[in-house]
MARKOL-509708 format. One record per atom (N, C-alpha, C): residue number from 1; atom name; z, x, y. Coordinates in nm, 4 decimals. Example, Ala and Ser with C-alpha at 12.3 -4.5 7.8 and 13.67 -1.06 7.14 Angstrom:
- 1, N, 0.7800, 1.3190, -0.5690
- 1, CA, 0.7800, 1.2300, -0.4500
- 1, C, 0.7800, 1.3200, -0.3300
- 2, N, 0.7080, 1.2850, -0.2250
- 2, CA, 0.7140, 1.3670, -0.1060
- 2, C, 0.7870, 1.2900, 0.0030
END
This chain:
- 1, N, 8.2583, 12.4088, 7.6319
- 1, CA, 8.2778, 12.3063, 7.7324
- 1, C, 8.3325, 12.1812, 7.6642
- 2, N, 8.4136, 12.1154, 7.7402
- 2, CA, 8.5270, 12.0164, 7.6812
- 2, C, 8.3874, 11.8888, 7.6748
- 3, N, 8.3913, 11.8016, 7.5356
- 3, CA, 8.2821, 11.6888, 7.5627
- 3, C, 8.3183, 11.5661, 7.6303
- 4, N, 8.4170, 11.5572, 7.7424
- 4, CA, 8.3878, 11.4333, 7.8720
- 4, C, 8.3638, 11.5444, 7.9451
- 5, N, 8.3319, 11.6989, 7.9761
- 5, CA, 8.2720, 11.7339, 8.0975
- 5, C, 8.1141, 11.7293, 8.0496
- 6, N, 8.0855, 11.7148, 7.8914
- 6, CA, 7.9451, 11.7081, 7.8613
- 6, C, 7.8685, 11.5784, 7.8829
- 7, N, 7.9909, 11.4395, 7.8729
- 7, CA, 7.9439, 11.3304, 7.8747
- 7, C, 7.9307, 11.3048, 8.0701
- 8, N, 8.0131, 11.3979, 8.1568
- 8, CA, 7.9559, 11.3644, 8.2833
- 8, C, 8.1066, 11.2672, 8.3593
- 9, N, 8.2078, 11.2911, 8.2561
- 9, CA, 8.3107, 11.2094, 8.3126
- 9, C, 8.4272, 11.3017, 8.3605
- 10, N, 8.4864, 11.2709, 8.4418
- 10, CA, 8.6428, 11.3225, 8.4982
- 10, C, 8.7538, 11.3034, 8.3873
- 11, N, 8.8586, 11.4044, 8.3931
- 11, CA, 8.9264, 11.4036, 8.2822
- 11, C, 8.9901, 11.3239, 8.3008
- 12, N, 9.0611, 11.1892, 8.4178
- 12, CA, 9.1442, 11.1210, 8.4886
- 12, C, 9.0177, 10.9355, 8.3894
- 13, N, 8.8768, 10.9708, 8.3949
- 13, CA, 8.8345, 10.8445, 8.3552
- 13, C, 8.7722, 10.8788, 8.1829
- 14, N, 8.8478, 10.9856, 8.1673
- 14, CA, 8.7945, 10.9751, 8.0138
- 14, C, 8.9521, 10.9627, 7.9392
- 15, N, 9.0617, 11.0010, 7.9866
- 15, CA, 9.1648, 10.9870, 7.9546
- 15, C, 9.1763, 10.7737, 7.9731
- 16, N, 9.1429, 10.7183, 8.1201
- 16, CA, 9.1498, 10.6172, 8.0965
- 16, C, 9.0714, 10.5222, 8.0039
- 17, N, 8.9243, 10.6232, 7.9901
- 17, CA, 8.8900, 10.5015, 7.8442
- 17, C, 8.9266, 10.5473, 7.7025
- 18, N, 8.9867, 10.6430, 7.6455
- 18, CA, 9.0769, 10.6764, 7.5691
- 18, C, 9.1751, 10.5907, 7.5464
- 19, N, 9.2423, 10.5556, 7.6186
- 19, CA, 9.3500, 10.5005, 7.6338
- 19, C, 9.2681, 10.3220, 7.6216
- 20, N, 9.1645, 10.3067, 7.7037
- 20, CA, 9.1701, 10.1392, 7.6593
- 20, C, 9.1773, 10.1549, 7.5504
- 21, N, 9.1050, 10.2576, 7.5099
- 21, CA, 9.0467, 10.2049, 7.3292
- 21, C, 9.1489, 10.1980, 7.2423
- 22, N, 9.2227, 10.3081, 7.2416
- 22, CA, 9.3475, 10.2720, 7.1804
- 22, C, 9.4201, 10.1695, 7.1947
- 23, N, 9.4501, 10.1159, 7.3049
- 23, CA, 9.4959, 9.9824, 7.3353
- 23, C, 9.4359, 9.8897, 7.2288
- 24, N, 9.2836, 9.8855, 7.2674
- 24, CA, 9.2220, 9.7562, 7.1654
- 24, C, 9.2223, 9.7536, 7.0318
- 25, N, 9.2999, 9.8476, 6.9492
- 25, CA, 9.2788, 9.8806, 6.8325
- 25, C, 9.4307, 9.8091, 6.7904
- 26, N, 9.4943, 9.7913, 6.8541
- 26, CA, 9.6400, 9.8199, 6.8250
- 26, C, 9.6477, 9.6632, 6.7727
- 27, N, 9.7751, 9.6732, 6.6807
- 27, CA, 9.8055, 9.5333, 6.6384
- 27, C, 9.8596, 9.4223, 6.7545
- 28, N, 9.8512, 9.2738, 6.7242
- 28, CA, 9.8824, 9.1755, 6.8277
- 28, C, 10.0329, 9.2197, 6.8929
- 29, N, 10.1350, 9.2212, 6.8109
- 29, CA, 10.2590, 9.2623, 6.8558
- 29, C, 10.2625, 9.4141, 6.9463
- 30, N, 10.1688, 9.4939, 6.9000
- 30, CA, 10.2219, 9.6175, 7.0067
- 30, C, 10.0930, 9.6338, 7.0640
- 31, N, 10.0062, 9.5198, 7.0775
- 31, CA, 9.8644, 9.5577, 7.1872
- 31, C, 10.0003, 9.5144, 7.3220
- 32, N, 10.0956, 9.4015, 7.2754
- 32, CA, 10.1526, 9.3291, 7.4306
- 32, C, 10.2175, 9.4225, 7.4497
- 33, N, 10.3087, 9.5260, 7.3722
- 33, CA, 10.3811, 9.6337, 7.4350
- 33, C, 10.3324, 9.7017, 7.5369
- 34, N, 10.1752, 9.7423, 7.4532
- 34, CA, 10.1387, 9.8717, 7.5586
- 34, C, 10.1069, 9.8091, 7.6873
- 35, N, 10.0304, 9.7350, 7.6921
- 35, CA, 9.9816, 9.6548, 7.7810
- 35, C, 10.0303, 9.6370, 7.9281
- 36, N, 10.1898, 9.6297, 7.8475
- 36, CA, 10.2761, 9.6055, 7.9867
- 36, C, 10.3670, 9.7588, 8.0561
- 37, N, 10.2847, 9.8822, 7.9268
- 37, CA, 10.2887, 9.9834, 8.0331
- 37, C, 10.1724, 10.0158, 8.0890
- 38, N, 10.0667, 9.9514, 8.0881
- 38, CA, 9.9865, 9.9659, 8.2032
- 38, C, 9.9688, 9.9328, 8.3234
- 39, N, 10.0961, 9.8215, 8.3169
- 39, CA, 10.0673, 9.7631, 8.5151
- 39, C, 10.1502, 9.9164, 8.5814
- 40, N, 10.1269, 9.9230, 8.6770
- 40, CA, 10.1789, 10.0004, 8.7717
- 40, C, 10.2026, 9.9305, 8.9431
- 41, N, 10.2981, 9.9975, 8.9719
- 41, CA, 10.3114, 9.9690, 9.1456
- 41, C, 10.3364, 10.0516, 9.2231
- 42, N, 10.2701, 10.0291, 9.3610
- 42, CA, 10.2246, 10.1342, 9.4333
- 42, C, 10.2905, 10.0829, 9.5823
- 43, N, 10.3967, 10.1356, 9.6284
- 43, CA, 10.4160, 10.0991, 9.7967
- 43, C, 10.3451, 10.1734, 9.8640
- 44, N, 10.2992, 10.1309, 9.9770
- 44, CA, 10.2496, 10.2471, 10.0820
- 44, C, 10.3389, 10.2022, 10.2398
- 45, N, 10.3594, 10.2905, 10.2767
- 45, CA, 10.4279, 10.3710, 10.4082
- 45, C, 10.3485, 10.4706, 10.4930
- 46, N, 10.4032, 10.4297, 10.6442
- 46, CA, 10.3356, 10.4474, 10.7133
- 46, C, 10.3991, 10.5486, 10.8283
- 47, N, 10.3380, 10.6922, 10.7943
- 47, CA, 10.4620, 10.8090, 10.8850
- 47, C, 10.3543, 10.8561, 11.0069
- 48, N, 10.4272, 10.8976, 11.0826
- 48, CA, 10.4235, 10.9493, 11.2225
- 48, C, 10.5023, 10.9796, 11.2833
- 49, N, 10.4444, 11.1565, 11.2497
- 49, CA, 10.5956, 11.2784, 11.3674
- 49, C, 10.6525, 11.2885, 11.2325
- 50, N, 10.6398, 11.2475, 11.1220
- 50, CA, 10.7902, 11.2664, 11.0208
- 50, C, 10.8940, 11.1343, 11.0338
- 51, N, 10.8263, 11.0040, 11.1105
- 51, CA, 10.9471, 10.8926, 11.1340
- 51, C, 10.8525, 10.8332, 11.0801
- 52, N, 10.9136, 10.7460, 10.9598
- 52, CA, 10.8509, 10.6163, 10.9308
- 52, C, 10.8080, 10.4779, 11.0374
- 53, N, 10.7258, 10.4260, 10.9746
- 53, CA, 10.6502, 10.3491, 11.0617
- 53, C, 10.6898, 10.2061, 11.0166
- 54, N, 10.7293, 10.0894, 11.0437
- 54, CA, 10.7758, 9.9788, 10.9977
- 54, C, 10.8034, 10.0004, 10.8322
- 55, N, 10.7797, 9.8807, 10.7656
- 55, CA, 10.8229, 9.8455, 10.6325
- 55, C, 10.7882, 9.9053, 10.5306
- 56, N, 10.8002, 9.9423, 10.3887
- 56, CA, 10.7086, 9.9552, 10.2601
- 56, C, 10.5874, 9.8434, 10.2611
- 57, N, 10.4515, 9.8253, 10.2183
- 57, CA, 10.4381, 9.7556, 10.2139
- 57, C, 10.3774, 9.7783, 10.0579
- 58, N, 10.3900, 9.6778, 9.9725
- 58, CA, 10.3541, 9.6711, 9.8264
- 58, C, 10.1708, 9.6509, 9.8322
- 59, N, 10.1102, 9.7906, 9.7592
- 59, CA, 9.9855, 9.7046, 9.7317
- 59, C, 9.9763, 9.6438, 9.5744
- 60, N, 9.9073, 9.5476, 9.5681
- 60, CA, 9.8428, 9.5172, 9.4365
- 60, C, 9.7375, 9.5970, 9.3617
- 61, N, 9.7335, 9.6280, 9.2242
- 61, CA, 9.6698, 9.6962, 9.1692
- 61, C, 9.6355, 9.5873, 9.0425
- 62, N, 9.6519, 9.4457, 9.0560
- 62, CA, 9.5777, 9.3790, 8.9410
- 62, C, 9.3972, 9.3922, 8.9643
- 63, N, 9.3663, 9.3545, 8.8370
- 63, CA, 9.2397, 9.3853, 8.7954
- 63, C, 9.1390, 9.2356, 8.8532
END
C-alpha cells in the first residue's frame, strides 16, 4: 500500500503538499518562479439544452 493511502490522504492532497514542500526548499530566485506556476484560473459557464447561458464568468482561486 502506497504511504499517503497509509497516512489517510488523497493522492490529489499529498501530491499538493509535496509540492509545497518543494516549493519551500527552493532558492529565493526560483522559489518566485515556481510560485507563479501555481496561480491558476478557472472560468465557469453556464449551459442549458447544449446553449450557453450568458457570459464566462472568472472565479478567483486566491488564497
Amino acid at each position: 500500500m502506497s504511504a499517503w493511502r497509509k497516512a489517510g490522504f488523497s493522492f490529489n492532497k499529498y501530491v499538493a503538499i509535496s509540492s509545497q514542500t518543494l516549493r519551500s526548499v527552493l532558492k529565493e530566485d526560483l522559489k518566485v518562479v515556481a510560485e507563479k506556476r501555481n496561480d491558476a484560473e478557472v472560468r465557469f459557464v453556464k449551459f442549458n439544452a447544449g446553449e450557453q447561458q450568458g457570459e464566462p464568468t472568472l472565479l478567483s482561486l486566491s488564497k
